[in-house]
matplotlib code that plots the C-alpha trace (Angstrom):
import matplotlib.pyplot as plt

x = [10.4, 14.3, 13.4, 10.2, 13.1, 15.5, 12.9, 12.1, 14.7, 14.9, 11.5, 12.6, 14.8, 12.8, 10.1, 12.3, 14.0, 10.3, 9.4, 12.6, 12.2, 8.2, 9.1, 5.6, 1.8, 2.3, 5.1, 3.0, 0.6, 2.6, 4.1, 0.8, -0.2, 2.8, 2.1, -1.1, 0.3, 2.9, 0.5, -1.9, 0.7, 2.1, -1.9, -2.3, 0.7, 0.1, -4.0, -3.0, -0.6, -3.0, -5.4, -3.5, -2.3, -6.1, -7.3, -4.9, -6.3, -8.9, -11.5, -14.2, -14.6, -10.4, -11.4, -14.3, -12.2, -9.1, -11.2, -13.1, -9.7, -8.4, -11.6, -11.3, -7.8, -8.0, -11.5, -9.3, -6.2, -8.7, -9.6, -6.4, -5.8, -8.8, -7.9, -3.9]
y = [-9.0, -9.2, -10.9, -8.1, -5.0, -6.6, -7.2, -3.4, -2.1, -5.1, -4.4, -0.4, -1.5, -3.5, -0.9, 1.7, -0.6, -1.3, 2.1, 3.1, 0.8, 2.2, 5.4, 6.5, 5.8, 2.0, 3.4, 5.7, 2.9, 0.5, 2.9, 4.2, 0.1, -0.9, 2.3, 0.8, -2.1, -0.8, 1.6, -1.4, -3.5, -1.1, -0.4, -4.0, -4.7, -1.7, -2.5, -6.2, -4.9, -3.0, -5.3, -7.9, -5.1, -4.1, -7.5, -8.0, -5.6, -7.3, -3.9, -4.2, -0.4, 0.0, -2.9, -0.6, 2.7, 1.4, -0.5, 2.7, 4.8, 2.3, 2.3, 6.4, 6.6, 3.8, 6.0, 9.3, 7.2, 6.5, 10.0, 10.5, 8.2, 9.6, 12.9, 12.5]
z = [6.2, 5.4, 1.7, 1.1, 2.2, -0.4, -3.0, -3.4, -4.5, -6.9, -7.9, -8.4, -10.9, -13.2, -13.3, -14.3, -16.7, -17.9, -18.0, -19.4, -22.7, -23.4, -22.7, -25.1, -23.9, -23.1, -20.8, -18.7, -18.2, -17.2, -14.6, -13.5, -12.9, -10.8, -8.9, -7.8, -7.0, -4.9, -3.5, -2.5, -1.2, 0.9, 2.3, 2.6, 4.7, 7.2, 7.6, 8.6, 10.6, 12.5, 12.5, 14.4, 16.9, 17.1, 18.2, 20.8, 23.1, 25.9, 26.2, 23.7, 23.9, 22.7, 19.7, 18.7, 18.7, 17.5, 14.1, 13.6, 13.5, 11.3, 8.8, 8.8, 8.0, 5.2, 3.6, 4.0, 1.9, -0.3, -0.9, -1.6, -3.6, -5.7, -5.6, -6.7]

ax = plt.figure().add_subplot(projection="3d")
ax.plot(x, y, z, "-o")
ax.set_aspect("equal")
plt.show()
């Protein structure tokens, strides 16, 4: 986690850099792509997060409620994602 928190800001940097240099079309896609992958990084971390936490639980009726909540909130990100 330590070498992911000092990455970012690493990463910040050499994105605007990027984005700094093609600052005409090529520029904008560039920034829209490492948006996405930013965007789906940060998803990816937080659902497996939650899935681990999820499966720790003994009651099969908390495994149940606890995936469904997870599957709703990751359609309603979607969604967003969508609509923005």
């Amino acid at each position: 986690i330590v070498i992911y928190a000092l990455l970012t800001p690493f990463g910040i940097a050499i994105a605007s850099a990027v984005i700094e240099i093609l600052s005409n079309r090529s520029g904008s896609l560039v920034e829209a792509s490492l948006n996405s992958v930013a965007a789906g990084t940060f998803i990816y971390i937080g659902a497996l997060d939650a899935i681990i936490q999820q499966f720790r639980v003994k009651s099969l009726r908390q495994n149940v409620t606890d995936f469904a909540f997870l599957t709703v909130g990751m359609g309603f990100m979607g969604l967003l994602a969508i609509w923005i």
